[in-house]
Wavefront OBJ file of the C-alpha trace (Angstrom):
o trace
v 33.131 -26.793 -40.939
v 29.541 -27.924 -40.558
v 30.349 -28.625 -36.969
v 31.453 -25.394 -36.354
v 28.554 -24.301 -38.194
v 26.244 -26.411 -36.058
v 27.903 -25.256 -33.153
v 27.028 -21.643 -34.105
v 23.325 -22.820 -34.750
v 23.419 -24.053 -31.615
v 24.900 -21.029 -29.607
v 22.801 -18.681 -31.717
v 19.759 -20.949 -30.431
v 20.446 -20.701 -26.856
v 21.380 -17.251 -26.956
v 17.550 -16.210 -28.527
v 16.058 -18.844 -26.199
v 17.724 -16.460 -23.324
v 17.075 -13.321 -24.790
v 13.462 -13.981 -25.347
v 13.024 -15.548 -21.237
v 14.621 -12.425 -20.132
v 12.074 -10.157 -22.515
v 9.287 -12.075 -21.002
v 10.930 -12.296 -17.286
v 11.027 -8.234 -17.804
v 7.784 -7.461 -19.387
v 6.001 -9.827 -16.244
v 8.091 -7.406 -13.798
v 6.961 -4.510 -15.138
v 3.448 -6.047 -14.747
v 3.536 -6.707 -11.775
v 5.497 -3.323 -10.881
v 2.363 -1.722 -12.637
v 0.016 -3.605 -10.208
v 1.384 -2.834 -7.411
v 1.646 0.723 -8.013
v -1.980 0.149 -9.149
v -3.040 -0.768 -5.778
v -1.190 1.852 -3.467
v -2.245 4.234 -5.710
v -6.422 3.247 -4.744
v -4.878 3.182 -0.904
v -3.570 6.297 -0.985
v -6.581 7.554 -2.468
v -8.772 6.055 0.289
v -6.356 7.482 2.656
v -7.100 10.923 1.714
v -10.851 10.484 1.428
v -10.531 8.712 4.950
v -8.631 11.905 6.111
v -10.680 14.554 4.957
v -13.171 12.777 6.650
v -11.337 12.983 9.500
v -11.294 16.701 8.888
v -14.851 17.341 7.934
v -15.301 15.444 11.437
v -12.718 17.383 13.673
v -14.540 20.605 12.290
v -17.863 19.096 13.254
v -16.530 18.339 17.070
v -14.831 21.997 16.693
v -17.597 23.951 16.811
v -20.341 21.393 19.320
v -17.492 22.352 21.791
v -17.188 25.804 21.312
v -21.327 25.666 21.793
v -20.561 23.528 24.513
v -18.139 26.044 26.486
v -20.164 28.987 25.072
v -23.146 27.166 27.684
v -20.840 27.238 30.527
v -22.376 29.353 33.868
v -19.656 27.848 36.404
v -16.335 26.956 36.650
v -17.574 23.475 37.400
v -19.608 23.306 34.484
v -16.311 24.380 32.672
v -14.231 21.710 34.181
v -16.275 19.474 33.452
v -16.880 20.370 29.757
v -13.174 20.548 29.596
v -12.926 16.760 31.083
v -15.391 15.429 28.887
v -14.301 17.074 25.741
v -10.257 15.986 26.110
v -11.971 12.046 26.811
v -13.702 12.366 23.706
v -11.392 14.117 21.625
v -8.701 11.681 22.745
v -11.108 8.122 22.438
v -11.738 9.793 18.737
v -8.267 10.569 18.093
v -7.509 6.624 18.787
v -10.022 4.975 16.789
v -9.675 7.248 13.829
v -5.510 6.388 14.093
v -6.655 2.786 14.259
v -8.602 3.106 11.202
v -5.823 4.940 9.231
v -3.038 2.046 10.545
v -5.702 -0.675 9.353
v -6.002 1.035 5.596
v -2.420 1.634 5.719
v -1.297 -1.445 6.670
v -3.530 -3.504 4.006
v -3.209 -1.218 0.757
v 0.893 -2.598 1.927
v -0.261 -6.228 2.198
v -2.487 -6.046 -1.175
v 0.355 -4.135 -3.204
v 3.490 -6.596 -1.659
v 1.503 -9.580 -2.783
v 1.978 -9.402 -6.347
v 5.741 -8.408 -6.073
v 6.105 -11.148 -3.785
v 4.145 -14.005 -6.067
v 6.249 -12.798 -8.484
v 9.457 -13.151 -6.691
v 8.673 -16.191 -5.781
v 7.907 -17.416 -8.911
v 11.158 -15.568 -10.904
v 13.347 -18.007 -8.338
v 11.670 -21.382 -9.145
v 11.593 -20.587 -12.632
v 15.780 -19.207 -12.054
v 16.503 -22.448 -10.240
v 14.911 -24.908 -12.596
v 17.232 -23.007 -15.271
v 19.628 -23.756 -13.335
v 19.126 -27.232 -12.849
v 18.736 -28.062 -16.013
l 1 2 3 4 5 6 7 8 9 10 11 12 13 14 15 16 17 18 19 20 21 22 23 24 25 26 27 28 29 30 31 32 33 34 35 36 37 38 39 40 41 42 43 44 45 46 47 48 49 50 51 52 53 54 55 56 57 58 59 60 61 62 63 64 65 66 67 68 69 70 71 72 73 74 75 76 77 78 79 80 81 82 83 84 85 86 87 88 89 90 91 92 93 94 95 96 97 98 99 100 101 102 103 104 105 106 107 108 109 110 111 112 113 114 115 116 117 118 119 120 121 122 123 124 125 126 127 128 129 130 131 132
């Protein structure tokens, strides 16, 4: 009877040991879930401020080129204006994608690096449990 009883101890032990790694294995996820979010949540939010930017800028170009072709005396001239404003428009179009992909592609790498510390972490602790 008392080893059944100790057995039971035992069991009841291990059992509450678990329970209580899992509650803490789940609380640190949703910690780190929280961070992450955290951060895309700031990179979105320079992503729109770096867009209407981008719009307060195209709005700006707008209307120099419209002053631009409203200057035009020749078809030359309008050639010309034409040539140089596609150039420019297209050089600005490429550095201000370039910009975007560089914000977009480290908000990712700042919000994957807590999930993936984390991950990393949840399998060492996993395979020392399991070693033991």
């Amino acid at each position: 009877m008392q080893d059944t009883n100790e057995q039971m101890e035992k069991m009841t032990s291990t059992l509450m040991q678990a329970a209580s790694d899992m509650n803490t294995m789940m609380r640190d996820t949703m910690n780190v879930t929280l961070q992450s979010v955290s951060i895309m949540t700031k990179g979105c939010g320079e992503l729109c401020d770096s867009l209407s930017s981008l719009v307060q800028k195209n709005i700006d170009q707008s209307t120099k080129v419209v002053q631009s072709l409203s200057s035009v005396t020749s078809v030359n001239d309008l050639v010309s204006t034409q040539n140089t404003v596609l150039k420019d428009n297209f050089d600005s179009m490429i550095s201000d994608l370039n910009n975007l992909s560089q914000i977009s592609s480290r908000v990712a790498q700042q919000a994957a690096e807590p999930v993936t510390k984390h991950v990393n972490d949840s399998i060492s602790k996993i395979s020392k449990i399991k070693a033991a």
